[in-house]
BAVEXMI-500095 format. One record per residue: x, y, z of N, C-alpha, C, CB in turn; residue in three letters; residue number from 1. Coordinates in steps of 0.001 Angstrom, whole numbers. Glycine has a CB too. Layout:
BAVEXMI-500095
[site [X, Y, Z], [X, Y, Z], [X, Y, Z], [X, Y, Z], ALA, NUM],
...
end
This chain:
BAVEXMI-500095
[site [849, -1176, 0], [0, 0, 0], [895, 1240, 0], [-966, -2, 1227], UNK, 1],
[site [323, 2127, -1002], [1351, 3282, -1139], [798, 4463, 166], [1261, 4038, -3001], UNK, 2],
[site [2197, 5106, 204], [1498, 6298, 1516], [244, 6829, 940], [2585, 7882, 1919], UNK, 3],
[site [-168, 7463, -372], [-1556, 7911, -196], [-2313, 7157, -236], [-2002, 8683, -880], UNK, 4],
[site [-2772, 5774, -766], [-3580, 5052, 433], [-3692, 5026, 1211], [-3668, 4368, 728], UNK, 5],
[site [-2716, 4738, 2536], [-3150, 4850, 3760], [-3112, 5721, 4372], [-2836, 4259, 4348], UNK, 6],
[site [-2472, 7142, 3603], [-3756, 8524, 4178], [-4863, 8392, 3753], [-3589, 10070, 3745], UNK, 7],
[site [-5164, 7907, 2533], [-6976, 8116, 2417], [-7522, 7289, 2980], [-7723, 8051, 1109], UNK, 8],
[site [-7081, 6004, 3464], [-7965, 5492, 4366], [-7778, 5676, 5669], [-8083, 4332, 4212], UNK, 9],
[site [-6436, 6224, 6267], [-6933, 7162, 7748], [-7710, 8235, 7651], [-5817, 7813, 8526], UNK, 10],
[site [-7834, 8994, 6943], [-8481, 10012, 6699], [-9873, 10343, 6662], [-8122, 10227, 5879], UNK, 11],
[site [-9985, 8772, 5680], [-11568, 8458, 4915], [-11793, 9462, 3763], [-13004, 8700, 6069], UNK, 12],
[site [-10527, 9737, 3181], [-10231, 10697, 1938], [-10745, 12217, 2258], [-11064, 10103, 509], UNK, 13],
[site [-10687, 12679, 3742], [-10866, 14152, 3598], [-9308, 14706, 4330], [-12484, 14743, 4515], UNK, 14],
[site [-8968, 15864, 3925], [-8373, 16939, 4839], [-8251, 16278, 6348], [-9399, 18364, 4847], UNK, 15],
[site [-6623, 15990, 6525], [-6665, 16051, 8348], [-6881, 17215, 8954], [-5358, 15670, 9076], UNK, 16],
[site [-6754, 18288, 7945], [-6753, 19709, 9362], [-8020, 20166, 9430], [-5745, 21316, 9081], UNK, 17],
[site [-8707, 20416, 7784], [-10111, 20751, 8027], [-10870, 20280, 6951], [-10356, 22184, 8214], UNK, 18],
[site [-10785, 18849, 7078], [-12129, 18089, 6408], [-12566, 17801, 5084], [-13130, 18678, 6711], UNK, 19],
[site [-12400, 18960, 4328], [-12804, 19055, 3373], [-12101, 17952, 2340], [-12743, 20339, 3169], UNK, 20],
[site [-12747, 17549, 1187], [-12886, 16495, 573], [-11965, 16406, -945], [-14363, 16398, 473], UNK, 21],
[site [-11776, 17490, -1490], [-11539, 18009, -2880], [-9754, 18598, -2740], [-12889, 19450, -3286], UNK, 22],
[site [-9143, 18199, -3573], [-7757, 18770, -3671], [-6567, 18132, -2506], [-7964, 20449, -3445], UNK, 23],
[site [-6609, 16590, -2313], [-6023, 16623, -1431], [-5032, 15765, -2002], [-6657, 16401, -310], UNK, 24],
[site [-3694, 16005, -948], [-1983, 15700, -1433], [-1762, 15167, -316], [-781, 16990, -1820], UNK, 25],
[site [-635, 14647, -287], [125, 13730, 809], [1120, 15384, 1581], [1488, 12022, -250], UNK, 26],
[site [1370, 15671, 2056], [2925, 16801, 2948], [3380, 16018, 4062], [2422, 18639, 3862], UNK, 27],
[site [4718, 16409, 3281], [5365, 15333, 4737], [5839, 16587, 5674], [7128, 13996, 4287], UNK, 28],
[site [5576, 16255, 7128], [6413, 17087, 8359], [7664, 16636, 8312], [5912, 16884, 9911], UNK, 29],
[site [8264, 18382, 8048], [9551, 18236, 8598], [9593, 18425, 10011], [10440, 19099, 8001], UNK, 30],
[site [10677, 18112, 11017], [11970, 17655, 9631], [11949, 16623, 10092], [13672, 18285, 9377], UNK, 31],
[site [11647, 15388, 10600], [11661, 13907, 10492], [11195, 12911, 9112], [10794, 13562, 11587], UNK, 32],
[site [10378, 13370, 8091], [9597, 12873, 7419], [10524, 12194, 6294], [8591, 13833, 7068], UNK, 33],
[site [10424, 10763, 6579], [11067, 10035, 4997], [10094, 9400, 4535], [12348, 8896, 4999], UNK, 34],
[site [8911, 9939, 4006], [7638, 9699, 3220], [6620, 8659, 3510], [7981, 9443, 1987], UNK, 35],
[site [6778, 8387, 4790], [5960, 7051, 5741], [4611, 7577, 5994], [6715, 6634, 7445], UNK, 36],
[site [3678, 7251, 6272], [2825, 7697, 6435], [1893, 7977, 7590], [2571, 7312, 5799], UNK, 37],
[site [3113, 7629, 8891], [3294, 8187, 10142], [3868, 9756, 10015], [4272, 7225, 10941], UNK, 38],
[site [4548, 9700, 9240], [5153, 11663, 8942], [4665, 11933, 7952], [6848, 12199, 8654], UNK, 39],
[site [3507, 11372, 7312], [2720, 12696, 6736], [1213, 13015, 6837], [2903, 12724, 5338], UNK, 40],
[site [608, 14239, 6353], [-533, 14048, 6465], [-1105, 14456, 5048], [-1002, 14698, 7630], UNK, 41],
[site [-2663, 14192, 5212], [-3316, 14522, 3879], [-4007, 15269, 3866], [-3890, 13775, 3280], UNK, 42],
[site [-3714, 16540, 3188], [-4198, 18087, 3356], [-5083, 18405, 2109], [-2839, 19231, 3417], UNK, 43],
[site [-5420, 19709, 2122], [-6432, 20131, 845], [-5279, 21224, 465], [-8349, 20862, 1253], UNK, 44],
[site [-5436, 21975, -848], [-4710, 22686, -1099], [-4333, 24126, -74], [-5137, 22801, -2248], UNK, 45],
[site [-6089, 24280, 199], [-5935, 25721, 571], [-4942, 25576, 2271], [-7844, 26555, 711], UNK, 46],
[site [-4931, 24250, 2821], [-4219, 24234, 4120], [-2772, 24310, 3477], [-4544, 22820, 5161], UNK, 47],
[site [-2816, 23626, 2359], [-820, 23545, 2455], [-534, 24759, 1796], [196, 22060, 1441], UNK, 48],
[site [-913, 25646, 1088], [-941, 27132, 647], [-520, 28078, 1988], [-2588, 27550, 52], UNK, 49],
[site [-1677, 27953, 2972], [-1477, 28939, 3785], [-388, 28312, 4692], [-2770, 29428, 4456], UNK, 50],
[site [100, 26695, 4773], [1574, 26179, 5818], [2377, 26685, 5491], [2186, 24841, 5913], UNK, 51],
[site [2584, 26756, 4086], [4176, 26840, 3280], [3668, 28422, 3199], [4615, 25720, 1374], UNK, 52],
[site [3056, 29170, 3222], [3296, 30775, 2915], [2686, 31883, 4047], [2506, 31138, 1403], UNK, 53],
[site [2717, 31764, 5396], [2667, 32971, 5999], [1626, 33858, 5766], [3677, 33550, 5760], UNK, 54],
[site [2120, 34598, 4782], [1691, 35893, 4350], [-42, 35576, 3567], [3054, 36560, 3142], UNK, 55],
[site [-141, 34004, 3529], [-1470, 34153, 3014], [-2656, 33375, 3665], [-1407, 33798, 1664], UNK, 56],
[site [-2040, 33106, 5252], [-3202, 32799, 6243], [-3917, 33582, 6660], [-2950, 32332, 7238], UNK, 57],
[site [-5544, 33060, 6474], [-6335, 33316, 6558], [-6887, 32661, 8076], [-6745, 33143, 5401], UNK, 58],
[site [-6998, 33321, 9037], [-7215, 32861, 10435], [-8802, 32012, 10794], [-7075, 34306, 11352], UNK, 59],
[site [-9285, 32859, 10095], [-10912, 32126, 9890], [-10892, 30808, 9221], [-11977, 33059, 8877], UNK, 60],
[site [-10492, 30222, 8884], [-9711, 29120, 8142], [-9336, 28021, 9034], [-8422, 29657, 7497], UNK, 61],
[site [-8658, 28454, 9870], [-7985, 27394, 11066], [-8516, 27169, 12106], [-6830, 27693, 11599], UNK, 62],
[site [-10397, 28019, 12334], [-10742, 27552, 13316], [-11269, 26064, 13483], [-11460, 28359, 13628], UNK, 63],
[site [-11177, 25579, 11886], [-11030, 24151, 11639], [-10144, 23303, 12805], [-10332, 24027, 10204], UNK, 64],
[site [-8955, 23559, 13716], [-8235, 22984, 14270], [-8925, 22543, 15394], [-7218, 23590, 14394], UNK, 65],
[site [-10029, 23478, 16135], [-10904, 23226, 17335], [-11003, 21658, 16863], [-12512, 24239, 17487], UNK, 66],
[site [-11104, 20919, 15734], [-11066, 19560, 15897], [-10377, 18833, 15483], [-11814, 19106, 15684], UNK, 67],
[site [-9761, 19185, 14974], [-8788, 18408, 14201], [-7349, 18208, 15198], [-8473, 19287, 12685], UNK, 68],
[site [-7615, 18990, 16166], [-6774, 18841, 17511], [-6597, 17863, 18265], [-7092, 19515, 18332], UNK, 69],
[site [-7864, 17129, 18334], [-8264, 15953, 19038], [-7337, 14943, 18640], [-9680, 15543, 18782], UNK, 70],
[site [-7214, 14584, 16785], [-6859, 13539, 16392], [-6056, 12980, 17279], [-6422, 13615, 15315], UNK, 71],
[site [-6018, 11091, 17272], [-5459, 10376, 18085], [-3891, 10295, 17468], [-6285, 9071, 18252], UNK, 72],
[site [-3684, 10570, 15836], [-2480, 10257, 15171], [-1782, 11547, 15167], [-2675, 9650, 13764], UNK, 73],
[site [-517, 11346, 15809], [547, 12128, 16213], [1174, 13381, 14958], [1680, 10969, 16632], UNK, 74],
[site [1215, 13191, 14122], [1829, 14055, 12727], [466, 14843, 12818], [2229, 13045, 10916], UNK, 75],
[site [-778, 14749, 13044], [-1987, 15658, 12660], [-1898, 16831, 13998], [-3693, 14618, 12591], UNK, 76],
[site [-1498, 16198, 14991], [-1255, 16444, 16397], [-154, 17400, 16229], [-904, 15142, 17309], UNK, 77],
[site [632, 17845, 15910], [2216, 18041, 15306], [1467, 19213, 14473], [3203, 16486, 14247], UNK, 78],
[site [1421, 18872, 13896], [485, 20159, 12433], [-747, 21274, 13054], [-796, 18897, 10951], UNK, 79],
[site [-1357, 20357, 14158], [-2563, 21574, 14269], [-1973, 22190, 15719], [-4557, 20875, 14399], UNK, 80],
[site [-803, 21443, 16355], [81, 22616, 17080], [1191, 23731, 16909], [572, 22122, 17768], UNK, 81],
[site [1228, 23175, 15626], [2342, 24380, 15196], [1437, 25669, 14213], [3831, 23504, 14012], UNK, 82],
[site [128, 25372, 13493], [-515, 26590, 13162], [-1132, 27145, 14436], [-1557, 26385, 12054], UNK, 83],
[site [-1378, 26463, 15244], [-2043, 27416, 16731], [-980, 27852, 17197], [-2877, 26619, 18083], UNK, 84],
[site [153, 27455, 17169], [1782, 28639, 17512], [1654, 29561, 16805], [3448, 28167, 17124], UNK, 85],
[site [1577, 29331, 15388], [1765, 30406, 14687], [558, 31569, 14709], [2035, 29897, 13393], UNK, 86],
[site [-562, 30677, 15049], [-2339, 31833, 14990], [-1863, 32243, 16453], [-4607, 30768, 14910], UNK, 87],
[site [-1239, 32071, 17317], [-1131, 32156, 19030], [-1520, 33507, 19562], [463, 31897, 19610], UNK, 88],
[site [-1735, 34794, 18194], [-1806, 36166, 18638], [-3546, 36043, 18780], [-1050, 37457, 17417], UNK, 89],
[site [-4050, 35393, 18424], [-5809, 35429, 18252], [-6053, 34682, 19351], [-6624, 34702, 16789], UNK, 90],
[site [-6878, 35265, 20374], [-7359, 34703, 21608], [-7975, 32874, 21751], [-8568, 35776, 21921], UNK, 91],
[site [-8928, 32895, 20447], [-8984, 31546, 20303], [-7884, 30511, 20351], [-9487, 31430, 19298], UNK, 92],
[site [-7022, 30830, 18951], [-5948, 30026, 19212], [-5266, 29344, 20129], [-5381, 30408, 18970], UNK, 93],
[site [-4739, 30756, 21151], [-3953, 30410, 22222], [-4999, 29780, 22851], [-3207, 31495, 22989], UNK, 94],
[site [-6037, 29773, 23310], [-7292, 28932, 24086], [-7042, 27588, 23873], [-8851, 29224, 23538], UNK, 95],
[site [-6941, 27481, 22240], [-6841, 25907, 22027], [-5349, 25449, 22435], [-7159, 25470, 20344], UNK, 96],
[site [-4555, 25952, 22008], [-3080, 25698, 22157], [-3207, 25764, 23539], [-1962, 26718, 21458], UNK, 97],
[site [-3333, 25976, 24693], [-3463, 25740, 26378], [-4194, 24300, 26605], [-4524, 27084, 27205], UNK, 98],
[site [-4929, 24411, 25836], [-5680, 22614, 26161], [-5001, 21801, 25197], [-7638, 22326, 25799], UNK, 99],
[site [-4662, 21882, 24248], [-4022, 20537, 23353], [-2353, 20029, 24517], [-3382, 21352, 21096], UNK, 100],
[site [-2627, 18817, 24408], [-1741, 18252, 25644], [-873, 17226, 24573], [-2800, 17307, 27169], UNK, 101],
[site [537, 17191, 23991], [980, 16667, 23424], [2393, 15758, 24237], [1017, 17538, 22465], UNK, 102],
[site [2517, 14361, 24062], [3486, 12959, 24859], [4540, 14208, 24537], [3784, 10817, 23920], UNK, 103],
[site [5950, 13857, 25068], [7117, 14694, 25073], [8101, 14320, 23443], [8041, 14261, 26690], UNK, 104],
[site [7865, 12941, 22754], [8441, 13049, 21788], [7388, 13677, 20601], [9057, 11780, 21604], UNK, 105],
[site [6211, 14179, 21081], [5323, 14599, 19595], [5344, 16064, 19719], [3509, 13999, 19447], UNK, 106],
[site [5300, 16317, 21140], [5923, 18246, 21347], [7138, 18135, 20915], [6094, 19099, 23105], UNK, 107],
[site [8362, 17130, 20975], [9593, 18087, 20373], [9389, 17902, 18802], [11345, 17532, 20899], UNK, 108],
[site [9050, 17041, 18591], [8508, 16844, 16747], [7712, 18341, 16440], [6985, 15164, 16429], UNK, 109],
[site [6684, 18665, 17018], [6237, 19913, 16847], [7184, 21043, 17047], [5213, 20052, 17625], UNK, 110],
[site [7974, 21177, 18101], [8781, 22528, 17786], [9987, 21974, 17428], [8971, 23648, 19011], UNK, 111],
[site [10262, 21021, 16766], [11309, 20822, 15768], [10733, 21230, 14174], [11794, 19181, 15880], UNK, 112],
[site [11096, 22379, 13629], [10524, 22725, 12865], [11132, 22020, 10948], [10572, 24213, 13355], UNK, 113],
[site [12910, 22147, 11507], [13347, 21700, 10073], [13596, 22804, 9700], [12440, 20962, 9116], UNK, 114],
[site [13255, 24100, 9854], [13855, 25704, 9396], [15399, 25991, 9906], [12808, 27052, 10203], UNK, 115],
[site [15793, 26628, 9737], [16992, 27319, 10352], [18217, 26606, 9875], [16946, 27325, 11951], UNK, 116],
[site [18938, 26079, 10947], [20291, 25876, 10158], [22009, 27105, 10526], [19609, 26175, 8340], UNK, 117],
[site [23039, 26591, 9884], [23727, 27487, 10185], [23878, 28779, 10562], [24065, 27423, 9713], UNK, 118],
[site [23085, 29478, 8691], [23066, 30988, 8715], [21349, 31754, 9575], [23238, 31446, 6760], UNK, 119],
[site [20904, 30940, 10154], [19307, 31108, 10611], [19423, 32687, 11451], [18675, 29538, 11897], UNK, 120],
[site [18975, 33352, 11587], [19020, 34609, 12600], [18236, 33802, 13815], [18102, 36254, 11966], UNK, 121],
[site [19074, 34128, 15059], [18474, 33478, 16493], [18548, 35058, 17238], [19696, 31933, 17430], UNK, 122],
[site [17072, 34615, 17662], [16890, 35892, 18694], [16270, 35286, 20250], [15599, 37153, 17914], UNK, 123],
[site [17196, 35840, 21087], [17309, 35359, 22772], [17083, 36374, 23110], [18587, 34781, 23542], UNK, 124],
[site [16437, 36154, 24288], [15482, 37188, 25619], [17035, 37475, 26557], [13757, 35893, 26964], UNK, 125],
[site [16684, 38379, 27661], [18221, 38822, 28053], [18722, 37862, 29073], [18341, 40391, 28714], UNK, 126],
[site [18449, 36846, 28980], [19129, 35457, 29327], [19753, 34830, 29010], [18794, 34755, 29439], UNK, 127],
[site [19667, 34773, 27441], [20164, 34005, 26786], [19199, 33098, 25917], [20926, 33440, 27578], UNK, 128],
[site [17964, 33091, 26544], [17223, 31773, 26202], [16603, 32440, 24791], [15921, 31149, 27535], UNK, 129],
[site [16536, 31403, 23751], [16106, 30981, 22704], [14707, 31634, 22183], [16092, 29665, 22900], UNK, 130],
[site [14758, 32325, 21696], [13047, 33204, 21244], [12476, 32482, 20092], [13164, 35090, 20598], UNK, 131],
[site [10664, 32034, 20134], [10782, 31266, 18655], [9004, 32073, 18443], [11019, 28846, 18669], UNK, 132],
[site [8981, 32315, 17518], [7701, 32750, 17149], [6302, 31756, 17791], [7782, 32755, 15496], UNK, 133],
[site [5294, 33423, 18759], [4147, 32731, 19387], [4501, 32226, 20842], [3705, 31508, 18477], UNK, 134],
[site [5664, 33159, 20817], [6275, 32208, 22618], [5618, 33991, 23282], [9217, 31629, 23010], UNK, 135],
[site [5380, 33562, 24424], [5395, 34573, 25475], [5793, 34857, 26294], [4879, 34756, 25861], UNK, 136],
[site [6344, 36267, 26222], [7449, 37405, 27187], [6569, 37554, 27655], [8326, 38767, 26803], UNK, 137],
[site [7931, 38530, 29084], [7357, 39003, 29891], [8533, 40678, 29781], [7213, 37850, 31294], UNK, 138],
[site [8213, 41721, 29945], [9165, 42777, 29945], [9655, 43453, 31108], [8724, 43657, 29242], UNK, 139],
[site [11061, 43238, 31183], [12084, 43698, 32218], [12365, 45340, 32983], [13300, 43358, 31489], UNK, 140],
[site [11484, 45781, 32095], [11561, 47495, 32332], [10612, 48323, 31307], [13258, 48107, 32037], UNK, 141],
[site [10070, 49351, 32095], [9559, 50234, 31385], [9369, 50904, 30065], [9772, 50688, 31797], UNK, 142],
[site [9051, 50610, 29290], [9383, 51474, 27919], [8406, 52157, 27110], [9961, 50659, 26954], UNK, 143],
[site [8946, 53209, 26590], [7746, 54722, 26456], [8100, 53870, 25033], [8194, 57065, 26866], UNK, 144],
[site [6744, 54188, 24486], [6378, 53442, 22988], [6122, 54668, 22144], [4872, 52313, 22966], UNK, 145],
[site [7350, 54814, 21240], [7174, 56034, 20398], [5836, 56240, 19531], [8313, 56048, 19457], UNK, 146],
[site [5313, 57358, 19514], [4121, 57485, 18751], [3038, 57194, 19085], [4133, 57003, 17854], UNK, 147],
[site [3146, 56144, 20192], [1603, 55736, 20344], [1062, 56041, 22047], [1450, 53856, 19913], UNK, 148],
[site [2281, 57329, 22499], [1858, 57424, 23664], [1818, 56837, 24810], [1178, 57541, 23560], UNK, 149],
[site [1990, 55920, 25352], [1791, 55075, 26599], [2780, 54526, 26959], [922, 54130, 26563], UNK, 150],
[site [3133, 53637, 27983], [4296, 53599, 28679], [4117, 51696, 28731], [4283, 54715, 30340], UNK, 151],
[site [5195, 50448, 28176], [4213, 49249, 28994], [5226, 48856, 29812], [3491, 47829, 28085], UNK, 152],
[site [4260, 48853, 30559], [5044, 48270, 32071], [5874, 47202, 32059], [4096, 47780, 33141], UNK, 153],
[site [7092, 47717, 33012], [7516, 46422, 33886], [6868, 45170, 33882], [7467, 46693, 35183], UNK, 154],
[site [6417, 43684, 33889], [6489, 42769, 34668], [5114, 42624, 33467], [6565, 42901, 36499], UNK, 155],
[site [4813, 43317, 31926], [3775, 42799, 31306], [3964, 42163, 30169], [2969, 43605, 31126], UNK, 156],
[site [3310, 40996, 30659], [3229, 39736, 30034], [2548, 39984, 28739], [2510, 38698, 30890], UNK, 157],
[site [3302, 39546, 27606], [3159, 39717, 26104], [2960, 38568, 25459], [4256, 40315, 25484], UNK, 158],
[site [1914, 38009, 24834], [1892, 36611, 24108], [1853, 37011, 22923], [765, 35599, 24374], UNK, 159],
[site [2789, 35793, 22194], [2623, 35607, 20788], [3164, 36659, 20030], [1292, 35450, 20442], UNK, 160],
[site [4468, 36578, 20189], [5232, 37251, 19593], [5472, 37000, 18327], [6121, 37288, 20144], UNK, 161],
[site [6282, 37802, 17147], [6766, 37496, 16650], [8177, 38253, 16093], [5959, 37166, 16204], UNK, 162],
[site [9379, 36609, 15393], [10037, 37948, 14821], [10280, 38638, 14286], [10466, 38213, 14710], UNK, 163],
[site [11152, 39151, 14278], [11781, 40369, 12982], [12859, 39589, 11984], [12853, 41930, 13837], UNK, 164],
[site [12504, 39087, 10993], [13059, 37679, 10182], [15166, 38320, 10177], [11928, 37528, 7788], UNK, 165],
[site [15237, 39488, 9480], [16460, 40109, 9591], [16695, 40865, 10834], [16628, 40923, 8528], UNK, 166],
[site [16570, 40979, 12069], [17219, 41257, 13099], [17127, 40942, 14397], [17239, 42130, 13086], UNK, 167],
[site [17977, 40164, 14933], [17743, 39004, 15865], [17783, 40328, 17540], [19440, 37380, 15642], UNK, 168],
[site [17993, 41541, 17505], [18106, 42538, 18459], [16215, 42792, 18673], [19210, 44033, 17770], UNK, 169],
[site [15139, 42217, 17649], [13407, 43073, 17910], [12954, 41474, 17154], [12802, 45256, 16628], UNK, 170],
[site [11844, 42029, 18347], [10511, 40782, 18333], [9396, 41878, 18077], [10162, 39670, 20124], UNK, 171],
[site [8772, 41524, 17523], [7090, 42347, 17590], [5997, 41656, 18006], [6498, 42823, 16202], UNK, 172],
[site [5249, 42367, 18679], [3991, 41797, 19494], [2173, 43255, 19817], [5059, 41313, 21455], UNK, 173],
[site [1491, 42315, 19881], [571, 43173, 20483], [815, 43576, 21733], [-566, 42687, 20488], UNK, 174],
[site [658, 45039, 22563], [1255, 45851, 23490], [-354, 46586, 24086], [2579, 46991, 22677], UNK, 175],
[site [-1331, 46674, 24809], [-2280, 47565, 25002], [-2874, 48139, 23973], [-1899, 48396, 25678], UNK, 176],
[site [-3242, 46741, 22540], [-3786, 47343, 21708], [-3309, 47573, 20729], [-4122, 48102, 22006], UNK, 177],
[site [-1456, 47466, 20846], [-921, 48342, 19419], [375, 47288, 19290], [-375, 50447, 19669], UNK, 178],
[site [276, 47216, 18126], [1528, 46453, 17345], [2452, 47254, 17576], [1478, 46176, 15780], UNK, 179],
[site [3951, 46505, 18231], [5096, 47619, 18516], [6292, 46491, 18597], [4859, 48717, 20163], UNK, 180],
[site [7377, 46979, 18164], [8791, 46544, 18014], [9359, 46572, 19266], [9603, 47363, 17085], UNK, 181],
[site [10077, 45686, 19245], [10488, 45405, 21293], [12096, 45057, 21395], [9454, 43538, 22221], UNK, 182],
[site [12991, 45756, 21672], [14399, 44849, 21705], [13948, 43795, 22642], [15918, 45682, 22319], UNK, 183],
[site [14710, 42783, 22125], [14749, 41539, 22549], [15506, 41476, 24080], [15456, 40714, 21414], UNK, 184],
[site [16641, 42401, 24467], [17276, 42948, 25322], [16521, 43602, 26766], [17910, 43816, 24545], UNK, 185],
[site [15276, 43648, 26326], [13874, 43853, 27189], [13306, 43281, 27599], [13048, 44230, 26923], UNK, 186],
[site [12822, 41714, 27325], [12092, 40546, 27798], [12468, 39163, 28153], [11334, 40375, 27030], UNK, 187],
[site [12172, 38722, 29044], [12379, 37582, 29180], [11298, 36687, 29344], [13119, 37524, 29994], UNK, 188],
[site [11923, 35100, 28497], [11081, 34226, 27980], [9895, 33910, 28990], [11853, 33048, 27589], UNK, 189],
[site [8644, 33584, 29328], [7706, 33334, 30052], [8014, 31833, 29912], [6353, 33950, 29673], UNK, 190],
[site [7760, 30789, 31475], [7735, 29472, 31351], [6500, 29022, 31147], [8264, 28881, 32331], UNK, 191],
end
């Protein structure tokens, strides 16, 4: 039996993330995936469009994950925790991402992404520790936010960050309402 058989018959030939029936392909998760069909899943176009490109997720889209979260098979598990990392700024999201409870080798499969590499830009909180998009700070000191007036406190907790792809010194995040650039030199990682 070839791997897309036995995605379409785990599946029952729809979409693991959201169901739908029409346009569907095998994607393997990186970065473990040597085309088994434990590391991959069977998606519709419009899910592997918006995985592989960022810039063209559509958030209304992924509230598909409220079930597709559940799944008992680990790679679907893996997939609908790393777009709720990435949706993590939308209140829902993070809601779901707090209840999805993943064994310790299918969370490091999930934030083992397969990106980065030698030349990767790494951006660390003033600890040292490791910053990865959708993680949540907390900020070390005061800082007056140019332009938009207000001051955010000491000791406030920021979710769902993200970074600044070319400069590993600023993370950006929602702040009291307003999208704002943050040295990284300012926060430290939340456990």
């Amino acid at each position: 039996m070839s791997t897309e058989q036995a995605l379409q018959a785990r599946s029952e030939s729809q979409c693991e993330l959201c169901g739908v029936t029409k346009g569907l392909a095998v994607y393997e998760v990186p970065p473990r995936s040597h085309g088994s069909a434990d590391e991959c899943v069977l998606i519709c176009e419009t899910c592997r469009e918006q995985i592989e490109d960022p810039e063209k997720v559509d958030v209304q889209h992924w509230r598909c994950l409220n079930e597709s979260m559940w799944s008992q098979v680990p790679v679907v598990q893996v997939m609908a925790w790393r777009m709720l990392k990435r949706l993590s700024t939308e209140g829902w999201a993070q809601g779901l991402l707090d209840m999805l409870y993943l064994d310790e080798d299918t969370q490091a499969w999930a934030q083992a992404t397969g990106a980065g590499g030698e030349g990767a830009v790494k951006h660390v909180d003033s600890n040292g520790t490791t910053l990865e998009a959708g993680d949540t700070v907390t900020l070390i000191k005061d800082l007056n936010v140019k332009g938009a007036n207000f001051t955010a406190k000491r000791s406030t907790v920021v979710r769902g960050i993200s970074l600044v792809a070319d400069n590993p010194e600023q993370i950006e995040a929602r702040v009291s309402g307003q999208q704002i650039v943050i040295l990284t030199k300012y926060v430290k990682k939340a456990n």
